[in-house]
Each structure stands twice: as C-alpha cells, then as structure tokens.
PDB file of N, CA, C, O and CB in Angstrom:
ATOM      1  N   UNK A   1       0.818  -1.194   0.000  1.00  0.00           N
ATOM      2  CA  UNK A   1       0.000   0.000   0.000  1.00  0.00           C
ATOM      3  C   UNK A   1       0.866   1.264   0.000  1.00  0.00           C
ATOM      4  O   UNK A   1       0.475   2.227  -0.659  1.00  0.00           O
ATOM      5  CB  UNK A   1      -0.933  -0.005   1.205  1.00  0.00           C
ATOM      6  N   UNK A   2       2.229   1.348   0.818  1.00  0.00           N
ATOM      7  CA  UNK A   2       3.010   2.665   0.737  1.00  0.00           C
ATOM      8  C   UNK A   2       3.659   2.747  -0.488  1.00  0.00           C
ATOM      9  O   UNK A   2       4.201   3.812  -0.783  1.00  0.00           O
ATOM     10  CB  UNK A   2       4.039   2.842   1.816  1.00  0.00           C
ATOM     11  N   UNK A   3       3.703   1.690  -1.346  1.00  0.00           N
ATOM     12  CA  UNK A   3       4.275   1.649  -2.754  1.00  0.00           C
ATOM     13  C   UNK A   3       3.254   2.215  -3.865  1.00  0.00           C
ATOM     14  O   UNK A   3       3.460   3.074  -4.722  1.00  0.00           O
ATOM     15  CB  UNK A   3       4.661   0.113  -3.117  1.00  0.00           C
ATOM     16  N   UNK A   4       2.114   1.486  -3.595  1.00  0.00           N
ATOM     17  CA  UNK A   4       1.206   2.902  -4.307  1.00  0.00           C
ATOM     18  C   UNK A   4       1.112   3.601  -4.102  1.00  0.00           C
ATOM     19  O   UNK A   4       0.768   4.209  -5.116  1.00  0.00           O
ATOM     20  CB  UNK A   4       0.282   3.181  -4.529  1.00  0.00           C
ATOM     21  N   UNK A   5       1.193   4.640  -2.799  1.00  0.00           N
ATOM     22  CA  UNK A   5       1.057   5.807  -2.382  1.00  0.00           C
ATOM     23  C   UNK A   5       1.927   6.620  -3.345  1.00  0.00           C
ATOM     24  O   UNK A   5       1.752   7.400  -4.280  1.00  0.00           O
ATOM     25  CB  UNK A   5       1.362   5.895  -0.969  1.00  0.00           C
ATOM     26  N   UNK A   6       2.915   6.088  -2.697  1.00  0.00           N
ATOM     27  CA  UNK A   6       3.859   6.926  -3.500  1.00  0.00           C
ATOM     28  C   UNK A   6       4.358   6.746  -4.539  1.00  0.00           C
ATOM     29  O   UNK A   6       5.072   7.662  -4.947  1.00  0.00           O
ATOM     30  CB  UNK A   6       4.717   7.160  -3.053  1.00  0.00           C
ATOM     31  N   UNK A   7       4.247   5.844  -5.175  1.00  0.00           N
ATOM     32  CA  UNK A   7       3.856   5.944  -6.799  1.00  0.00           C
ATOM     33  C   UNK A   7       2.963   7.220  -7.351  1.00  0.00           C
ATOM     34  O   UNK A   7       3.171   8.034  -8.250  1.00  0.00           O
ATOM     35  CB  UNK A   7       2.942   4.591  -7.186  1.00  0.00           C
ATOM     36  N   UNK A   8       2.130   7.079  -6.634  1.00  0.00           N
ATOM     37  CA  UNK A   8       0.850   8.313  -6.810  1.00  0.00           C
ATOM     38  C   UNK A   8       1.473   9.561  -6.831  1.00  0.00           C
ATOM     39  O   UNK A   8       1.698  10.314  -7.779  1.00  0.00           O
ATOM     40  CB  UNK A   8      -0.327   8.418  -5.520  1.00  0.00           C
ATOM     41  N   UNK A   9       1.810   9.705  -5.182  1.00  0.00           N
ATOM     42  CA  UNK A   9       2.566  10.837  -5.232  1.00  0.00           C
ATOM     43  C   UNK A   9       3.621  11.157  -6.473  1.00  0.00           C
ATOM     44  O   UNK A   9       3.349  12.160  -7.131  1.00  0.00           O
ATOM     45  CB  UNK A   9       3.233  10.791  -4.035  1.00  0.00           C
ATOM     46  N   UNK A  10       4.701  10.465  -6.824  1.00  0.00           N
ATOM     47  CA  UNK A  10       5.504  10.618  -7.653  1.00  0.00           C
ATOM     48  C   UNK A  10       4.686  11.075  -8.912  1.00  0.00           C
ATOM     49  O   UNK A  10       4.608  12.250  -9.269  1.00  0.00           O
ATOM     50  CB  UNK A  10       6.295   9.474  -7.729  1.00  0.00           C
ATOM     51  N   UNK A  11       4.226  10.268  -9.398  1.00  0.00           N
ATOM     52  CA  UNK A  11       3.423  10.490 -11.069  1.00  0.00           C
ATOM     53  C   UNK A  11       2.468  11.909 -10.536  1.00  0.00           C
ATOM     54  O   UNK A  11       3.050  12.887 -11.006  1.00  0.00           O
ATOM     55  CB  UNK A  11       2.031   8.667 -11.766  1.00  0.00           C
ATOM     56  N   UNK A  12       1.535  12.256  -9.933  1.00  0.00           N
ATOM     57  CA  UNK A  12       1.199  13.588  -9.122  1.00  0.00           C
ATOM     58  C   UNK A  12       2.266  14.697  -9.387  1.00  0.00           C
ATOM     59  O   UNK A  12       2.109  15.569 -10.241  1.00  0.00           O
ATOM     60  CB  UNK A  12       1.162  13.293  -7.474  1.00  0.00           C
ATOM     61  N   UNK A  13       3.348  14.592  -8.595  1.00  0.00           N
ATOM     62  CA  UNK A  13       4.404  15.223  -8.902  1.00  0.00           C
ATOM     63  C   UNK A  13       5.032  15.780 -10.541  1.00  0.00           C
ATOM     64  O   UNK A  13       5.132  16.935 -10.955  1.00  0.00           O
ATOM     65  CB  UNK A  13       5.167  14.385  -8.301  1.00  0.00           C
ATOM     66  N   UNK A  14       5.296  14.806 -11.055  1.00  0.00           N
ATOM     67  CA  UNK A  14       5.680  14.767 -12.552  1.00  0.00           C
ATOM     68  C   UNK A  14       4.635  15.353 -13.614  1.00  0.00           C
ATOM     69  O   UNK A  14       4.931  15.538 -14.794  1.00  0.00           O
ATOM     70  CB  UNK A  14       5.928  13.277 -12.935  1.00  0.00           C
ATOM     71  N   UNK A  15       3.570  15.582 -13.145  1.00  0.00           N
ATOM     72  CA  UNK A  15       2.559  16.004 -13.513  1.00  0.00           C
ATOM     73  C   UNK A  15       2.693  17.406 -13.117  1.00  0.00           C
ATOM     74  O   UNK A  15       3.279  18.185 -13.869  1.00  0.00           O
ATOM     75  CB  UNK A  15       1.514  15.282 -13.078  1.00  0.00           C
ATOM     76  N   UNK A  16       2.213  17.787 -12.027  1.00  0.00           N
ATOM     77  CA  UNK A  16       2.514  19.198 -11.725  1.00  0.00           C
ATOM     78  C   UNK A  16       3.391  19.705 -12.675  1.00  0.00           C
ATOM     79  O   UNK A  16       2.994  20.400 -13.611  1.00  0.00           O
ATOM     80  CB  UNK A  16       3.082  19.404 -10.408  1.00  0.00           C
ATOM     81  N   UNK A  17       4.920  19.314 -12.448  1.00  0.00           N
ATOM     82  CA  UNK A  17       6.180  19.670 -12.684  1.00  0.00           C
ATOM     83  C   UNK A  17       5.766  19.954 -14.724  1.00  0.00           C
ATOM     84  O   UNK A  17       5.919  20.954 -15.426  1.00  0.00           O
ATOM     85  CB  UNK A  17       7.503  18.163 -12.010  1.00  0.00           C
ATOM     86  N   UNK A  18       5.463  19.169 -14.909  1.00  0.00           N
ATOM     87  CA  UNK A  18       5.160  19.431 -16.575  1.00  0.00           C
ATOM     88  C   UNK A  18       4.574  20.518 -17.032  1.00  0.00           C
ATOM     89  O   UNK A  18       5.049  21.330 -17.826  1.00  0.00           O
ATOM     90  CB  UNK A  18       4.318  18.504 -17.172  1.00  0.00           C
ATOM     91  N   UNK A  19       2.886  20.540 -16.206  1.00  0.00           N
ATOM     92  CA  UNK A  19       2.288  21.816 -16.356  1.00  0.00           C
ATOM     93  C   UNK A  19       2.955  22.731 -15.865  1.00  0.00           C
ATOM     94  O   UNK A  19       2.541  23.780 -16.361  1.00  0.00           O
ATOM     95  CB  UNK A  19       1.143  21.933 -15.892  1.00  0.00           C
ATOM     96  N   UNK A  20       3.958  22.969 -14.991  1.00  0.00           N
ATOM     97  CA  UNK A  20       4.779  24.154 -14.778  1.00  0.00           C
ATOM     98  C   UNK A  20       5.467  24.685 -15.872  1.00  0.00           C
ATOM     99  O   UNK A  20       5.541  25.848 -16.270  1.00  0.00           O
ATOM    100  CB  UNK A  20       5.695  23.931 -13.844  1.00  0.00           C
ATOM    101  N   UNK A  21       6.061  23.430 -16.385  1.00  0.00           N
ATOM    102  CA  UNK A  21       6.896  23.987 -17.532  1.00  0.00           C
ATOM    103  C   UNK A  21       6.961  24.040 -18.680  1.00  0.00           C
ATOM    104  O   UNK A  21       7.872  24.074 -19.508  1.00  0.00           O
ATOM    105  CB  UNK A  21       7.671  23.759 -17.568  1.00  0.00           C
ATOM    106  N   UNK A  22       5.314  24.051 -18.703  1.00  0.00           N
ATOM    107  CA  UNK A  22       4.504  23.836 -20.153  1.00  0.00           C
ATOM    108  C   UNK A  22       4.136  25.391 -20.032  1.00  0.00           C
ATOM    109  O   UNK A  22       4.216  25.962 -21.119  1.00  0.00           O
ATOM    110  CB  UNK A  22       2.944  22.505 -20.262  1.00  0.00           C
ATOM    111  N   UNK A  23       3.767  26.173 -19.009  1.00  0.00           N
ATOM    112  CA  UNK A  23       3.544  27.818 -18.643  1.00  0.00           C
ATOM    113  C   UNK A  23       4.767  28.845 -19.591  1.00  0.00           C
ATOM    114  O   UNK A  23       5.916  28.471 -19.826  1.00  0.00           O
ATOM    115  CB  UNK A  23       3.884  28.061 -16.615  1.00  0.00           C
ATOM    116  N   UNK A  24       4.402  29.664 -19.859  1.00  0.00           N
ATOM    117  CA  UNK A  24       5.229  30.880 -20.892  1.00  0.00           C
ATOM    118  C   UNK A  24       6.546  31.247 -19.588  1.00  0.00           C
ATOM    119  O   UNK A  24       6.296  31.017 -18.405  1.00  0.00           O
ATOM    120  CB  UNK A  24       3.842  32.793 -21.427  1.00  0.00           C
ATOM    121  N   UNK A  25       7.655  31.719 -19.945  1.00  0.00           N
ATOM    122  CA  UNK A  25       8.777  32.205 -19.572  1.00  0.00           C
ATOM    123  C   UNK A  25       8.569  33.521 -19.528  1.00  0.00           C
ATOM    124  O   UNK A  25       7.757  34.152 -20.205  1.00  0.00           O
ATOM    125  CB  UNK A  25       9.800  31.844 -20.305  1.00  0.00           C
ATOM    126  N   UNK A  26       9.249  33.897 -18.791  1.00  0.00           N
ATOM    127  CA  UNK A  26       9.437  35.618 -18.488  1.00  0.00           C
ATOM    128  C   UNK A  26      10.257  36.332 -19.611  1.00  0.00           C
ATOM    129  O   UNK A  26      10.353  37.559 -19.567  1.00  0.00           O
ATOM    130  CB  UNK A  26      10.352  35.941 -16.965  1.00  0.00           C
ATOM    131  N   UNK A  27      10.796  35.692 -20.518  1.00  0.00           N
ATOM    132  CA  UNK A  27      11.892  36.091 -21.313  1.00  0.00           C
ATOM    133  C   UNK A  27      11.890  36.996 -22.769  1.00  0.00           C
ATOM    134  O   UNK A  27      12.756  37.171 -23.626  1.00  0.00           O
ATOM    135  CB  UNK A  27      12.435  34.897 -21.557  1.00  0.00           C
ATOM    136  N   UNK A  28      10.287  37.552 -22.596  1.00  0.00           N
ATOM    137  CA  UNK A  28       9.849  39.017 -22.815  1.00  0.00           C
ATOM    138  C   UNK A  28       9.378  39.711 -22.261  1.00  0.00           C
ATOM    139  O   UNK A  28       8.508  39.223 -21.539  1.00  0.00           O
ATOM    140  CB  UNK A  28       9.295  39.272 -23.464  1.00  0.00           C
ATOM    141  N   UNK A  29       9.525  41.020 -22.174  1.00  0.00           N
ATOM    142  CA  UNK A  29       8.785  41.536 -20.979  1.00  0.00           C
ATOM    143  C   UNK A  29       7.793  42.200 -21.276  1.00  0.00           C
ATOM    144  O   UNK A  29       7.383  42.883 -20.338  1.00  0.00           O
ATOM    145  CB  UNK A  29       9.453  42.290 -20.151  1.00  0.00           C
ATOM    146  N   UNK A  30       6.836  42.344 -22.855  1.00  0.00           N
ATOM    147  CA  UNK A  30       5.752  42.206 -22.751  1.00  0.00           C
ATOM    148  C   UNK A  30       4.757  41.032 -22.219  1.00  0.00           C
ATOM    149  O   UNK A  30       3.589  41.248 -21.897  1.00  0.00           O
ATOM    150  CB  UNK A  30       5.645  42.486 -23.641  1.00  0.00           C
ATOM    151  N   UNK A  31       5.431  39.675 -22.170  1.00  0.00           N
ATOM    152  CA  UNK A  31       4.680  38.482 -20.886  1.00  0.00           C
ATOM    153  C   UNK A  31       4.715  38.512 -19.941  1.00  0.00           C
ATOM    154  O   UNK A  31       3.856  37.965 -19.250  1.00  0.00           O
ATOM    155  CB  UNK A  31       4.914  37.347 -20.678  1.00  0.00           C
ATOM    156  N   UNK A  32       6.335  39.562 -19.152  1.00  0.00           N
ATOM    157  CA  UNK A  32       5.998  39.661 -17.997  1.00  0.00           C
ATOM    158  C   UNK A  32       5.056  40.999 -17.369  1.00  0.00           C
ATOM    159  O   UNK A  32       4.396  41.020 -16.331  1.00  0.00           O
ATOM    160  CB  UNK A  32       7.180  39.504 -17.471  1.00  0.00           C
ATOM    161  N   UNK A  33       5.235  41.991 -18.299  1.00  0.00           N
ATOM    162  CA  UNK A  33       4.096  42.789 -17.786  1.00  0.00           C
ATOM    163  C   UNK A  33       2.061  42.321 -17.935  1.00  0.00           C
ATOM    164  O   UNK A  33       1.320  42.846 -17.104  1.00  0.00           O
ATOM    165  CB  UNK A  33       4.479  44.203 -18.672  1.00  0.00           C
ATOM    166  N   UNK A  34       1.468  41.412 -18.961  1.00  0.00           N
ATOM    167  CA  UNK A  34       0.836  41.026 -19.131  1.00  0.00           C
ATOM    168  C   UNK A  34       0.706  40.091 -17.584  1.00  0.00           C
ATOM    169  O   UNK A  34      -0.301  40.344 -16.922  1.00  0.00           O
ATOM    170  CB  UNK A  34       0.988  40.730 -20.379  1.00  0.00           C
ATOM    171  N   UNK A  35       1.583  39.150 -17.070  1.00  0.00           N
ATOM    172  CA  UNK A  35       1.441  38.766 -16.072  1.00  0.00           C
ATOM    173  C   UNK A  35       1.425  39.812 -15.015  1.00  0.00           C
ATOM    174  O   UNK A  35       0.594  39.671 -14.118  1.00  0.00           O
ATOM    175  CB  UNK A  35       2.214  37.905 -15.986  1.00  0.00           C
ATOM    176  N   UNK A  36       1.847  40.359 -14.999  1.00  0.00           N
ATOM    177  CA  UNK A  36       1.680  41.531 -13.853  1.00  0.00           C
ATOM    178  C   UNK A  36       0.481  42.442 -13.916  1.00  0.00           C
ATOM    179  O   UNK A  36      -0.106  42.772 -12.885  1.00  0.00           O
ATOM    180  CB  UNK A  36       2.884  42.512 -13.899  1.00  0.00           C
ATOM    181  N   UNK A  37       0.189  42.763 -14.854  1.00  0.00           N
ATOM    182  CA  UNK A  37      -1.081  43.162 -15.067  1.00  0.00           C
ATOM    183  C   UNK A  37      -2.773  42.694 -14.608  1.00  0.00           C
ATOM    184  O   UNK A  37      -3.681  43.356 -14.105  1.00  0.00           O
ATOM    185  CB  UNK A  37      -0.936  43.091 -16.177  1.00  0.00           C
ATOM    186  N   UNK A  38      -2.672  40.996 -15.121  1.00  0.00           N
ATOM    187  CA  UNK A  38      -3.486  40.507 -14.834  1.00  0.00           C
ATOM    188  C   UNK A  38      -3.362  39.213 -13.928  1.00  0.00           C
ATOM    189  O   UNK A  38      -3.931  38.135 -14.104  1.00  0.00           O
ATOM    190  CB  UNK A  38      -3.973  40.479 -15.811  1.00  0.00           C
ATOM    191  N   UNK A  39      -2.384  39.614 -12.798  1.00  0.00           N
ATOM    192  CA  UNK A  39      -2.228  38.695 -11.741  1.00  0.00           C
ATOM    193  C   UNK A  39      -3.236  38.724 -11.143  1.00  0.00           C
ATOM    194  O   UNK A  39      -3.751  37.744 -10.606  1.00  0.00           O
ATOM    195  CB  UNK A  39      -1.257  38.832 -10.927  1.00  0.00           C
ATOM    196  N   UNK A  40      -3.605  39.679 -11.144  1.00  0.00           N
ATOM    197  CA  UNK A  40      -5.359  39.111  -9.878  1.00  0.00           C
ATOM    198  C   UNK A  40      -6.320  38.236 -10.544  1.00  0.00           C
ATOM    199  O   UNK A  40      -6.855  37.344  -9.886  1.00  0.00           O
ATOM    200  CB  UNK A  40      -6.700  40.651  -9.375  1.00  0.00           C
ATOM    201  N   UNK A  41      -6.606  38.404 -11.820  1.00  0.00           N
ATOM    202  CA  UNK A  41      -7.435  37.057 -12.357  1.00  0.00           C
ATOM    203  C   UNK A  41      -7.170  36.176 -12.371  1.00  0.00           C
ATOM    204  O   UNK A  41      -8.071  35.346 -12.255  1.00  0.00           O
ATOM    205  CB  UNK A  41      -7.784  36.858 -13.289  1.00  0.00           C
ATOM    206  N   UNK A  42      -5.719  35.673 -12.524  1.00  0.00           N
ATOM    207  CA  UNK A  42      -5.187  33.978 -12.023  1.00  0.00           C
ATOM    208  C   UNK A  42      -3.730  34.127 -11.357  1.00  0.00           C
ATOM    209  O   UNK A  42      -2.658  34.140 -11.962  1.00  0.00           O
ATOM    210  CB  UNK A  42      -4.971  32.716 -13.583  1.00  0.00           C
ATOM    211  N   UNK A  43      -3.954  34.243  -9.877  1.00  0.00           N
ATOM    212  CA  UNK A  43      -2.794  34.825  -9.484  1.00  0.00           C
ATOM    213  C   UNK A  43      -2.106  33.357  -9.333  1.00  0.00           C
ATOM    214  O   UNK A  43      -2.801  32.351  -9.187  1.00  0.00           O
ATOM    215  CB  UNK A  43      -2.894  35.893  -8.116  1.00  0.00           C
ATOM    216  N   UNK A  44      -0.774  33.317  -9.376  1.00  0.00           N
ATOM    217  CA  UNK A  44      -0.126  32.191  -9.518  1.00  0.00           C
ATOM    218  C   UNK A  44       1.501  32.481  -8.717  1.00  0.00           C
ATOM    219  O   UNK A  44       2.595  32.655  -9.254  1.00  0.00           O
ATOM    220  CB  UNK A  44      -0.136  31.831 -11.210  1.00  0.00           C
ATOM    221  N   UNK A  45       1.107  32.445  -7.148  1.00  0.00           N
ATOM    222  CA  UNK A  45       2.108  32.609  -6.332  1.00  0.00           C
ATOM    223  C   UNK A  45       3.612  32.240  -6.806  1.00  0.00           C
ATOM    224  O   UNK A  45       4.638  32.906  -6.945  1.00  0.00           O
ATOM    225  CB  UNK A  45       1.732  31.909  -5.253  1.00  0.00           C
ATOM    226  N   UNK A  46       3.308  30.994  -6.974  1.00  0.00           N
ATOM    227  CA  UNK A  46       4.644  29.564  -7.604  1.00  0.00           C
ATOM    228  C   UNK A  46       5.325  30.461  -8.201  1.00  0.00           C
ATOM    229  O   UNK A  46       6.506  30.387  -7.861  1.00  0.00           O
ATOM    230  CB  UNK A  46       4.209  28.052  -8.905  1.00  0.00           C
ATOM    231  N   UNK A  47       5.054  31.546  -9.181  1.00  0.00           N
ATOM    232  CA  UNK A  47       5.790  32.181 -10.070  1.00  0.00           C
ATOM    233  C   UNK A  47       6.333  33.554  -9.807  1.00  0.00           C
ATOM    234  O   UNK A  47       7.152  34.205 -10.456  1.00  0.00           O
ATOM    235  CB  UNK A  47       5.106  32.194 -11.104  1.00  0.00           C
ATOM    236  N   UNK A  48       5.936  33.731  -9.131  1.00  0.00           N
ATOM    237  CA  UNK A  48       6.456  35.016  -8.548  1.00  0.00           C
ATOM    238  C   UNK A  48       8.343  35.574  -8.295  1.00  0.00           C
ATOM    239  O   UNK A  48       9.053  36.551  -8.529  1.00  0.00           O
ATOM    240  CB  UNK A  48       5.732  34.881  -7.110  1.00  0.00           C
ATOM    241  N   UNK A  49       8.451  34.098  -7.633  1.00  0.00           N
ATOM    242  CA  UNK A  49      10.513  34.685  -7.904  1.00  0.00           C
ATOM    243  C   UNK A  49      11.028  34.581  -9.508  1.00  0.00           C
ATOM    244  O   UNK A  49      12.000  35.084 -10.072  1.00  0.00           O
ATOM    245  CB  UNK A  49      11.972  33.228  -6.888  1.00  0.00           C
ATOM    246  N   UNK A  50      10.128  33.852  -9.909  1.00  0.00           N
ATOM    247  CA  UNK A  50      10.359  33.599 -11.503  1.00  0.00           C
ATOM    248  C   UNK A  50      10.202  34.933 -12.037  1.00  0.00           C
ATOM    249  O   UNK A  50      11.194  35.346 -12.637  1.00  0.00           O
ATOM    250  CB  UNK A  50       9.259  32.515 -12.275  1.00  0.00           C
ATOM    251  N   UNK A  51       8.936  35.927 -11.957  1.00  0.00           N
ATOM    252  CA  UNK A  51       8.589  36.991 -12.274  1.00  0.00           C
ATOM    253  C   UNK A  51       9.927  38.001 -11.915  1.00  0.00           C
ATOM    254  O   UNK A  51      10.531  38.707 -12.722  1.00  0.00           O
ATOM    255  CB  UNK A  51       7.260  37.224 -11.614  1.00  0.00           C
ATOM    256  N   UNK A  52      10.172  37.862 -10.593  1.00  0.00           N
ATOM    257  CA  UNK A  52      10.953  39.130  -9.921  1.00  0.00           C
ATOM    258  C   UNK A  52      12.556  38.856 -10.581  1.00  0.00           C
ATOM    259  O   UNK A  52      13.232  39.791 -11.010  1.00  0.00           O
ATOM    260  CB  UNK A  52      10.909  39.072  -7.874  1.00  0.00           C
ATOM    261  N   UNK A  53      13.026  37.439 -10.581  1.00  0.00           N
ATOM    262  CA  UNK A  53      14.389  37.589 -11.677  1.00  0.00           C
ATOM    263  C   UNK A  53      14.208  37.715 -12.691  1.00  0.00           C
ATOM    264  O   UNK A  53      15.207  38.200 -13.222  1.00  0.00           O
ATOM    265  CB  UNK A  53      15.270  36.684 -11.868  1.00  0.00           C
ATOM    266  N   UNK A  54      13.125  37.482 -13.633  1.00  0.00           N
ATOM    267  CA  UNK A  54      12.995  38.083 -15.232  1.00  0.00           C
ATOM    268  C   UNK A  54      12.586  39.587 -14.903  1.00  0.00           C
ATOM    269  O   UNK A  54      12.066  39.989 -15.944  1.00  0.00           O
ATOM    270  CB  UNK A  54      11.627  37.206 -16.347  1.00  0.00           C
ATOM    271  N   UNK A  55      12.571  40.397 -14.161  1.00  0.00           N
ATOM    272  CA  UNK A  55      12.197  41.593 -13.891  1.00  0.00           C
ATOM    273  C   UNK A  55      13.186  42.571 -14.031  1.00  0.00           C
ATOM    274  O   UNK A  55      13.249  43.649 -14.623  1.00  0.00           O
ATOM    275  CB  UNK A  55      11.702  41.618 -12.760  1.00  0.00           C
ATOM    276  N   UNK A  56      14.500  41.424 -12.811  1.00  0.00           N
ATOM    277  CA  UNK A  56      15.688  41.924 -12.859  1.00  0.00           C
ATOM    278  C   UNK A  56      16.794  41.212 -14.031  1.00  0.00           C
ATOM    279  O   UNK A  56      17.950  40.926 -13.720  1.00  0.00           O
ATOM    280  CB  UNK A  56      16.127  41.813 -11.437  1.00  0.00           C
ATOM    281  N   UNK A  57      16.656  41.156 -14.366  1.00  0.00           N
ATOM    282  CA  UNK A  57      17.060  40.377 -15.406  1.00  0.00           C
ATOM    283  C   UNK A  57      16.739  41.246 -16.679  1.00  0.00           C
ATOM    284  O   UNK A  57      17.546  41.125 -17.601  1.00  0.00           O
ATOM    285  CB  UNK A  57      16.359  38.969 -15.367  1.00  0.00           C
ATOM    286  N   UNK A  58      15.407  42.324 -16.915  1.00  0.00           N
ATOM    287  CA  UNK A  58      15.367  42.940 -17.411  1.00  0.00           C
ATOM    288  C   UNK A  58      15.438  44.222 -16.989  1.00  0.00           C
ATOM    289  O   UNK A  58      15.023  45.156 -17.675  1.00  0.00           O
ATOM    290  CB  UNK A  58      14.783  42.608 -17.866  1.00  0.00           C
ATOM    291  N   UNK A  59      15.876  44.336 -16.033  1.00  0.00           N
ATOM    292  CA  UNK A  59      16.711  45.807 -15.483  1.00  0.00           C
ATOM    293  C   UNK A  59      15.827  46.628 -15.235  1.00  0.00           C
ATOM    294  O   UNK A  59      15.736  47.778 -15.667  1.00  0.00           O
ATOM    295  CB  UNK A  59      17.715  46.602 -16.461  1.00  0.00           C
ATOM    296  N   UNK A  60      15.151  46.084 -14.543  1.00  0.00           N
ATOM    297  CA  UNK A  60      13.945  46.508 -13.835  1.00  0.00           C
ATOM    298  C   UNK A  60      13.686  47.387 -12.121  1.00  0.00           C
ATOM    299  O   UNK A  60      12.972  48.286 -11.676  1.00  0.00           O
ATOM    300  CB  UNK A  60      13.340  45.177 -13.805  1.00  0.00           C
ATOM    301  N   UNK A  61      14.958  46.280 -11.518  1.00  0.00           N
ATOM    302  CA  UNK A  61      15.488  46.438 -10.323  1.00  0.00           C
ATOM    303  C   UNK A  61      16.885  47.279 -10.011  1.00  0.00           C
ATOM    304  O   UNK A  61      17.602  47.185  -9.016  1.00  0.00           O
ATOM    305  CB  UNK A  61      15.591  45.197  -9.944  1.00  0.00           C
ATOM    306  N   UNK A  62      17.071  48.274 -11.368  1.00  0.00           N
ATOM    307  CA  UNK A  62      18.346  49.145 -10.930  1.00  0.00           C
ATOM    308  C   UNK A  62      17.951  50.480 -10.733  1.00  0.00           C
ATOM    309  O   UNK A  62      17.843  51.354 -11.593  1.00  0.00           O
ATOM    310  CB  UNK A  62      19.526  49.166 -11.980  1.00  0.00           C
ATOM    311  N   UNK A  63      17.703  50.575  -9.293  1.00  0.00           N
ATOM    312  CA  UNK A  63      17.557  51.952  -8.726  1.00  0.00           C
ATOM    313  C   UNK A  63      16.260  52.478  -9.426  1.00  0.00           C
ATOM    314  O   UNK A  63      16.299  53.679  -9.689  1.00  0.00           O
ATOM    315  CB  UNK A  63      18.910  52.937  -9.022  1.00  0.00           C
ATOM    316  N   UNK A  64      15.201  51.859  -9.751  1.00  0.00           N
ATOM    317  CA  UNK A  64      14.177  52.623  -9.934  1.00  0.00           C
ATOM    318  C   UNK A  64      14.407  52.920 -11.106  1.00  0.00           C
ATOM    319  O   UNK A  64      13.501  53.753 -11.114  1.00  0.00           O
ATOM    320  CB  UNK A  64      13.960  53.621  -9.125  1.00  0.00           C
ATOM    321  N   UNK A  65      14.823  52.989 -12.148  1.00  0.00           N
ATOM    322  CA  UNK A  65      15.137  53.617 -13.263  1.00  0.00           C
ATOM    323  C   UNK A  65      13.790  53.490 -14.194  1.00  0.00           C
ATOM    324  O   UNK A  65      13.175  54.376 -14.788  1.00  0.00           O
ATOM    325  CB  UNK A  65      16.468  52.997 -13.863  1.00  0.00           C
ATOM    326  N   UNK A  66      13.514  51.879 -14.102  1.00  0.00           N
ATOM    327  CA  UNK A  66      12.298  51.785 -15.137  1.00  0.00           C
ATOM    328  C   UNK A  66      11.458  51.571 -13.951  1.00  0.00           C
ATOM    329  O   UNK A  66      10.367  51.280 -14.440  1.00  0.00           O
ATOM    330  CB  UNK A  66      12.255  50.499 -16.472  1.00  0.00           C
ATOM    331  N   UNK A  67      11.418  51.564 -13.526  1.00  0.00           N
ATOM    332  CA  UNK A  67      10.110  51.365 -12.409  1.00  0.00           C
ATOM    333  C   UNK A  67       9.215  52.672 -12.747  1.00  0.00           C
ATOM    334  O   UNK A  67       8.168  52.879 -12.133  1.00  0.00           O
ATOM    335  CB  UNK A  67      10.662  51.384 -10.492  1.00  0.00           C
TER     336      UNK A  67
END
C-alpha cells in the first residue's frame, strides 16, 4: 500500500512539474508585464521569484530607473 502511495505521489508530482513547464517564460517583458497586469485574475504565487528575476534580469530592479 506505501508503494502505491507513492507511486501516486511521484506520477502527481511529474505532472505538476510538466504543467509548470509547459507555462510561458518571463523572457519578454511584454509576458511579464501582461502577467503583472493581470495577476489578480489567475494569481499564480509559484511564479512570482520567476517573475521578480525576469524583472531583474530585465533591469527593472536598478535603482528605480524603469520602475
């Protein structure tokens, strides 16, 4: 029985993990402002440090400049 469990769990897991990385990249920042925009209609915590290094990453985070 703990061998199916966690079988479950595992394939559960691998699942998640796919649809994560089946989701768009930050690596324009018209997607990341579109996500920022309309984070309150499907807010999606998980992504958030993802958001804030493609942010900085697009030089977002130097002294306010584009802020």
């Amino acid at each position: 029985m703990k061998t199916l469990a966690r079988s479950f769990a595992f394939v559960l897991a691998l699942a998640c993990s796919l649809s994560l990385a089946a989701e768009d990249d930050f690596s324009d920042v018209n997607a990341l402002g579109r996500w920022v925009t309309y984070y309150y209609l499907n807010p999606e915590p998980h992504r958030v440090a993802d958001a804030i290094h493609a942010a900085s990453s697009h030089g977002f985070m130097k002294n306010g400049q584009k802020a």
